[in-house]
N, C-alpha and C positions, 0 to 999 in steps of 0.2 A: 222182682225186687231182690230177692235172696241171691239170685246172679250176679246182678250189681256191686251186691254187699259183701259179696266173694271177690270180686276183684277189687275194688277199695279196700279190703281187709287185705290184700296181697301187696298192692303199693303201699300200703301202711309199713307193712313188714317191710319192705326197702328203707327206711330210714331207722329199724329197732335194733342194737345191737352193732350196728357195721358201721365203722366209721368212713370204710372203701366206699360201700354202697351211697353214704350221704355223702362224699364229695362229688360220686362219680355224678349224683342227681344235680348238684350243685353248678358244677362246671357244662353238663348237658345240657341245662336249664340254657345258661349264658350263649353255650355255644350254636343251639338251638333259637334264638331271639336273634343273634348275630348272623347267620347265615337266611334265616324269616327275611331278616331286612336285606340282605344283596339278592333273596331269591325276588323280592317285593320289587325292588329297583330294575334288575336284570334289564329286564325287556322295554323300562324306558333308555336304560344306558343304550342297550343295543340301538337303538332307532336314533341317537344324541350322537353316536361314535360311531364310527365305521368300524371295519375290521384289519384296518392299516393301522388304524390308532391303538389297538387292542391289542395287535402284533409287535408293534415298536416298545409298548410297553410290559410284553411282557416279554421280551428282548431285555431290557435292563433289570426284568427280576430276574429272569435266569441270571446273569451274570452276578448281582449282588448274592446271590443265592448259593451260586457256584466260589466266588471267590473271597466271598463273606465265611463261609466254612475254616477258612485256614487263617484267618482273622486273631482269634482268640487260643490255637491252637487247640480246642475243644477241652481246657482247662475247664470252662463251665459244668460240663457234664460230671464233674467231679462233685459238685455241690452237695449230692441228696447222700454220696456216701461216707463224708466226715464228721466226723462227731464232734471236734475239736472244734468249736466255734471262732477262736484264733486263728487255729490255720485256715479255715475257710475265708475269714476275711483275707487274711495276706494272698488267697489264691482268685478272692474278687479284684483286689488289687491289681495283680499281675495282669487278667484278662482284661483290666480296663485300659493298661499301659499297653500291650499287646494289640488292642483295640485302634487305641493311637498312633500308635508307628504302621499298622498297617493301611490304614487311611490317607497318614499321610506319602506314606508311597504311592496311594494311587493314585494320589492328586498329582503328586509331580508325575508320571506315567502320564496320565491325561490330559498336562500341561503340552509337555514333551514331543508325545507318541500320539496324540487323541486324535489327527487326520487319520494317518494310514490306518489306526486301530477300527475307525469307525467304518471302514470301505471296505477294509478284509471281515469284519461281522458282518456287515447289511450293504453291499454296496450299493441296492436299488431303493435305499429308503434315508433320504435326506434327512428327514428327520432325527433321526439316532444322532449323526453327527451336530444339528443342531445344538441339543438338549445333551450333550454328552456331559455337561458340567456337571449332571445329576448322578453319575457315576460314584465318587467320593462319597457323597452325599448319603447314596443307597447304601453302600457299606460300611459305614459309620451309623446310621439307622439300623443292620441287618444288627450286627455284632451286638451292639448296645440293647437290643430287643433278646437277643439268646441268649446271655450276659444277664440281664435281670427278670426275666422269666424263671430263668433254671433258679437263681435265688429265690424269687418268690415260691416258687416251688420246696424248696430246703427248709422255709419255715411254712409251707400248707399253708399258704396264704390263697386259697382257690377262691373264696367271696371276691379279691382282689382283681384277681386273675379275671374271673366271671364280670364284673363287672366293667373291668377295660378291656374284654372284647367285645363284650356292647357296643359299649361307647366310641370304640373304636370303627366300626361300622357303622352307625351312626353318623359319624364327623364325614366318612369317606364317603359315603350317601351322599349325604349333603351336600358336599362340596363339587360332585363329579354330577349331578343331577344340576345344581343351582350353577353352575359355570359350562355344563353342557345345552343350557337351554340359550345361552350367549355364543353359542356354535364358537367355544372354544380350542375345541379339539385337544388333542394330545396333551398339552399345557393342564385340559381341566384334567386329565386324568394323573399326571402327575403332583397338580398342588393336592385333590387329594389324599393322594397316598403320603404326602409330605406332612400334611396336616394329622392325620393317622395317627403314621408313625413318632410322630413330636408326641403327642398327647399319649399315646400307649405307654411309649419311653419315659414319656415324663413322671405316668402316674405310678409305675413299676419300680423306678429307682426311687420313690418316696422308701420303700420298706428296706432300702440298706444303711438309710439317716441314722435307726437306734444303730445298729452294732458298728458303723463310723466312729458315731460317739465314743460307745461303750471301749472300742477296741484300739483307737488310733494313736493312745499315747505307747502301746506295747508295739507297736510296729516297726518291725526294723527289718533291713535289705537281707539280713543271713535269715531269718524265719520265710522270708520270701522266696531266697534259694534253697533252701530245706523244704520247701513246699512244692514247689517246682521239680525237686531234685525228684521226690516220694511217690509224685503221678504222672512221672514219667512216658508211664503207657498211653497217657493220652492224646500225647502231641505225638508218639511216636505212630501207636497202632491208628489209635481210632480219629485223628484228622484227617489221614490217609483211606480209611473205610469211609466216614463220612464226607469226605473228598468225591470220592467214586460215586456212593450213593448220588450224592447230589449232581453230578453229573450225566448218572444212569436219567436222573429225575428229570433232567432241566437241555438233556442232549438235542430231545428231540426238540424244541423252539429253537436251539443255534442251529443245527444242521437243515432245520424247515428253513430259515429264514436265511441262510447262506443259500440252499437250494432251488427253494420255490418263491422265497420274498415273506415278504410282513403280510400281507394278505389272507395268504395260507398260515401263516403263524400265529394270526389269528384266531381263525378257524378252529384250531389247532387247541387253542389257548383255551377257549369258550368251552367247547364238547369234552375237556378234559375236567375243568372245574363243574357244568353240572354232572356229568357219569361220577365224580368224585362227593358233591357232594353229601350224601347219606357217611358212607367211609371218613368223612374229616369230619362231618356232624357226631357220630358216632366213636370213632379213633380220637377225635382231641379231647374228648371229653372221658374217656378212659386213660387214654395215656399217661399223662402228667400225676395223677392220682396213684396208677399202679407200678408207676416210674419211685416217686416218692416213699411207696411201701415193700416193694421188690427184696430192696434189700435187706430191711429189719426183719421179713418172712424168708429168707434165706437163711438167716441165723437160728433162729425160731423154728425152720425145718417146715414153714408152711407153705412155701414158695410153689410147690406143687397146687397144693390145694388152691391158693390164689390163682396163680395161673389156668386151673380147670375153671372157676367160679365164671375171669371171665371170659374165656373160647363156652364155656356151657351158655352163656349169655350175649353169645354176641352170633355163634355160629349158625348158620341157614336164613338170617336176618338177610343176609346180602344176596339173595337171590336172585328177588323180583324186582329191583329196580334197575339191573344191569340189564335184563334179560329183556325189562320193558323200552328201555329206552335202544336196545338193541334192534328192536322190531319196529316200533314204534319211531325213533329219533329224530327220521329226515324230516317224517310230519309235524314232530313237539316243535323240534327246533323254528318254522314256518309260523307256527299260527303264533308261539310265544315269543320268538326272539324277530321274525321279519324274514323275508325270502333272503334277503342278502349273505341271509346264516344259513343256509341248504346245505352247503359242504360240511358244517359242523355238525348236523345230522347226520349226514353219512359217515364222516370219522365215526361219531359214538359206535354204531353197527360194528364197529374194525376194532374199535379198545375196549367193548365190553368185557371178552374174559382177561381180560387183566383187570378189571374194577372188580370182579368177582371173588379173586386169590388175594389182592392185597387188600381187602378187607379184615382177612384174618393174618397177615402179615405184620401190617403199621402197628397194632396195640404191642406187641410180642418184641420190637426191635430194641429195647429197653435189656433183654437176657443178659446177648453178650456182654455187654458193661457188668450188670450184674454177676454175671460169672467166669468173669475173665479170658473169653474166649474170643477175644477182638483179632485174632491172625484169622483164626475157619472166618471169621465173619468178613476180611479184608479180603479173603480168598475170593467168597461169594461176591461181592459187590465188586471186585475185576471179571470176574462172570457177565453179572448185570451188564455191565459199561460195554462187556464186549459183544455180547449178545445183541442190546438195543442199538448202537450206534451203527454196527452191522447188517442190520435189517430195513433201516433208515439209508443208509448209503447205498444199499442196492435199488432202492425205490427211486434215491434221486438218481441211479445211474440209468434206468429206466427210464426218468421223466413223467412217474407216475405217484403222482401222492397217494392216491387210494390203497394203490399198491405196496409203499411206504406206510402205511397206514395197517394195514393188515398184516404185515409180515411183525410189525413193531406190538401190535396188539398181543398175538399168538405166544413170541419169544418172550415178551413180558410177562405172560400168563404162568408157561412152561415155568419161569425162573421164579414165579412168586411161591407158587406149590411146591418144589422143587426146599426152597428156602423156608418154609413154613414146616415143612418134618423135618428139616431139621432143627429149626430152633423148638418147636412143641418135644422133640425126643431129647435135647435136653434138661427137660423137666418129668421126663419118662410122661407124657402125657399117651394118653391111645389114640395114636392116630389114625388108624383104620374106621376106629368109631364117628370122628368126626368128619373124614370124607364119605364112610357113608352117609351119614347126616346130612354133608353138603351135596351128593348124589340126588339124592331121594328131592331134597329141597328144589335143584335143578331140574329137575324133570317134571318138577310140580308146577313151578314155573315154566317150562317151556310151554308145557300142555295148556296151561291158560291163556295166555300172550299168544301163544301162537297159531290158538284156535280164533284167537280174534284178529290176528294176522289174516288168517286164509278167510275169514269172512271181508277184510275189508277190500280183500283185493276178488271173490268170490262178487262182491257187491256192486263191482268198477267206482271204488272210493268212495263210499256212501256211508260219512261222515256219522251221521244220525244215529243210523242203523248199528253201527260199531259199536259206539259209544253206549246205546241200551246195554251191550254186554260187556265192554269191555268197564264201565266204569263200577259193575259189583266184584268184580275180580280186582281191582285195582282197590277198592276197602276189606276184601276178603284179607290179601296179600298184607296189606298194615295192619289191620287187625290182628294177623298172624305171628308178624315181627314185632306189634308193641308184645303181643300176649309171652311170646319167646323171651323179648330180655324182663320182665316180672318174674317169669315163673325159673330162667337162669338160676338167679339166689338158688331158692330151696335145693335145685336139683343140686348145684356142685355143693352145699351144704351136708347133705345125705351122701355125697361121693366121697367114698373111704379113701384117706391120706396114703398112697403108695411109696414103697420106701424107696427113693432115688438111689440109682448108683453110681459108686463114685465118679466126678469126672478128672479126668488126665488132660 
C-alpha cells in the first residue's frame, strides 16, 4: 500500500505548481482517448477498406499537407509570440484572406489542369482522378485548421483543443465504420474526414468570435500591412523550412505511389501511423503546450530549464515500442490488421529507427521560431528532403520497396539525431547525457524483444509459448515509460538552470 501511495502522491505532484505539467495532462488526456478510439477502430477499418483505398487517400493528405503549408504563408505560427492583441487579430485576418485566394487557385488548377495532374500523380489508380474535386476542399480544411489551432493556442484554450480532438475522432469513427460496413469504399473514407474536419474547424473558430467583436471596428488595411510588414520572416524563412519539412514528411506516399502504385502506398501509410503512434500520442500532447510557453521562458531566462524538464521526461520513453514492433511487426500487423497488411509489417522492421530519433525531435521543433534561427533550420530541412527522396528513388530504381524502405528508414534516423543536437545545443542542453540515456534504454530493449525474438523463431512459431514471456516485458517496458515521464518533473526540477550562451 505505501507503494501505491508513493506513486499517487507523485501524479498528484504533476498537477501542484505547474501550469506546463496541467496542460501537458490535459491535452494527453484528449490526445490519448483520440487515438484509444482509431487504435479501437483500426482493425475493423482495415478489414472494411483495402489498401488501395488507404493509399488513394492518403495520396490526397499528402498533397493537402504539402501544399496547405504555403496556404497561410505560415503567418499563423506568429500567433503565440504577440502581445499586441490587435495586431494579432489583423494577422488572423490576413491568414484567412491568404487562405482564400489560395483555394481558390486550386480550384481553378483543378478545374483546368485536374486530367493530366491526376495521371502524372497516380497514373494506376482511377480513383484519385475520380474524386479530385476533394482537392480544394482539403486545402481549404488544411489551412483553416492550422489558422485556428495556432489561435486557440495564443489564448491556452487546450480544454478546447482536448476536447475537438475527441470528438473529432469520434465523428471519423463513426462515419468510415458506419459507411464502410455499406462497402462504401473510398467515398466512406473521405466523407469522414470531411465530416471531421467540418466539425473540428467549426468548433475552433468559435474562440476568435470575442476578439472579432472586441477588435473589428479598429481594423484597417495599413495595420494589416504593418503586421505583414513586421513577420516578415515568416513567409520568408519558415514557409520555405516548413515547405521542405512537409515534403521530407509526406515525399515518401508521392514517390511510393508514382512508383509502386496506391497499394504499396498504403501499406506505407498504415505501418507509418501505428510505429508513429506513441510519438504523436506523446509529441501533440506536449507540443502545443510548450509551443505556447517557449517564448515567455525565453525572456524569463528559463527556456533551458523548460526545455530539460521535458527531453528529462520524455527521453528513453521511446524505446521499446519501436524496437518491439521492429521485431515483432509482420506478425502484429497479421493477427490485428488481416494478412492483407503483411507488407506493412515488414515496412515497420525498415522505419523503426527513425520512430526512435523523432521522438525526441517533433517536441523540440517549436526552438527555431522561438529563437530566430529559421535559415540553420531551412538548411536542415533541404537536408531532410534531400536525403529521404534520395534513398526512395534508388529503391524505385531498383524496383524494390523493401529496399526503398530500408534505405529511407536509416537516412531518416541518421538526420533525425543529426537535427536533434542541434536544436537540444541551442539551449546548451547535455547531450551526451541524453544519448547515453537513449543507449542504455536501447539496449535494454533490444535485449528483451529480442530474446523473445529468438524464442519465437527457436520454437518454429509457437505463438503461446512467446507470449508467456513476451507479454511481462511488454508491462515491464510500460511500466517503465509511465514511471519515466512522473518521475521527469522532479528530476528537471532539481536540475540546476545553466547559463546559455549567447546565440549569433
Amino acid at each position: 500500500m505505501a507503494v501505491v501511495q508513493g506513486w499517487m502522491d507523485r501524479f498528484k505532484q504533476l498537477f501542484v505548481g505547474s501550469s506546463f505539467a496541467k496542460h501537458v495532462m490535459v491535452v494527453s488526456g484528449s490526445v490519448f482517448i483520440g487515438q484509444a478510439i482509431s487504435v479501437l477502430v483500426g482493425p475493423i477499418n482495415s478489414r472494411l477498406y483495402n489498401p488501395g483505398d488507404y493509399g488513394t487517400l492518403s495520396v490526397f493528405g499528402a498533397l493537402f499537407s504539402v501544399v496547405g503549408v504555403v496556404g497561410t504563408l505560415q503567418y499563423e505560427m506568429a500567433f503565440a509570440t504577440i502581445e499586441d492583441d490587435s495586431e494579432a487579430f489583423h494577422l488572423l485576418v490576413l491568414c484567412l484572406i491568404l487562405t482564400g485566394i489560395w483555394t481558390a487557385l486550386f480550384a481553378i488548377i483543378t478545374v483546368t489542369a485536374g486530367v493530366p495532374f491526376a495521371h502524372w500523380i497516380s497514373k494506376d489508380d482511377p480513383q484519385f482522378l475520380r474524386f479530385l474535386w476533394y482537392l480544394p476542399f482539403g486545402i481549404l480544411f488544411y489551412c483553416l485548421f492550422c489558422v485556428f489551432s495556432r489561435w486557440a493556442m495564443r489564448k491556452r484554450a487546450f480544454p478546447q483543443l482536448s476536447l475537438a480532438q475527441v470528438l473529432t475522432n469520434v465523428i471519423a469513427s463513426t462515419c468510415t465504420v458506419g459507411l464502410g460496413l455499406f462497402h462504401a469504399g473510398l467515398p466512406g473514407l473521405i466523407v469522414g474526414s470531411v465530416a471531421a474536419n467540418l466539425y473540428q474547424i467549426g468548433t475552433l473558430s468559435t474562440l476568435a468570435i470575442p476578439e472579432y467583436q472586441e477588435q473589428r471596428h479598429g481594423f484597417t488595411f495599413t495595420k494589416l500591412k504593418a503586421a505583414a510588414k513586421r513577420y516578415y520572416r515568416y513567409p520568408l524563412y519558415t514557409t520555405w523550412s516548413v515547405l521542405l519539412n512537409s515534403l521530407s514528411v509526406y515525399i515518401p506516399i508521392l514517390l511510393l505511389a508514382k512508383g509502386f502504385g496506391n497499394v504499396c502506398t498504403g501499406q506505407f501509410s498504415l505501418s507509418q501511423r501505428i510505429l508513429f503512434l506513441p510519438t504523436m500520442l506523446i509529441s501533440a500532447a506536449i507540443t502545443p503546450v510548450f509551443y505556447s510557453r517557449a517564448k515567455q521562458a525565453q525572456k524569463e531566462g528559463k527556456l533551458t530549464s523548460l526545455t530539460l524538464r521535458l527531453i528529462n521526461s520524455i527521453s528513453g520513453v521511446n524505446a521499446f515500442f519501436p524496437v518491439f514492433l521492429g521485431l515483432f511487426g509482420e506478425l502484429l500487423f497479421v493477427i490485428v490488421f488481416g494478412n492483407q497488411w503483411r507488407r506493412a509489417g515488414q515496412y515497420s522492421a525498415a522505419l523503426a529507427p527513425w520512430v526512435f530519433f523523432s521522438f525526441l525531435v517533433y517536441p523540440l521543433e517549436a526552438l527555431p521560431l522561438v529563437l530566430e534561427r529559421q535559415r540553420t533550420s531551412f538548411l536542415f530541412q533541404i537536408a531532410q528532403f534531400v536525403l529521404r527522396a534520395g534513398s526512395l528513388l534508388v529503391g524505385i530504381a531498383f524496383r524494390n520497396d523493401l529496399l526503398a524502405m530500408w534505405l529511407f528508414g536509416s537516412t531518416s534516423a541518421l538526420y533525425m539525431l543529426v537535427y536533434f543536437v542541434w536544436l537540444f545545443k541551442l539551449v546548451d542542453g547535455p547531450v551526451s547525457m541524453v544519448l547515453t540515456k537513449l543507449g542504455k534504454d536501447l539496449a535494454l530493449a533490444l535485449g528483451g524483444f529480442g530474446g523473445c525474438r529468438l524464442l519465437l523463431w527457436w520454437s518454429h512459431n509457437n505463438l503461446i509459448l512467446t507470449a508467456i514471456f513476451l507479454i511481462p516485458v511488454l508491462i515491464f517496458f510500460s511500466i517503465r515509460g509511465i514511471r519515466q515521464i512522473l518521475l521527469g518533473r522532479e528530476q528537471s526540477v532539481r536540475t540546476p538552470e545553466p547559463q546559455p550562451e549567447p546565440l549569433v
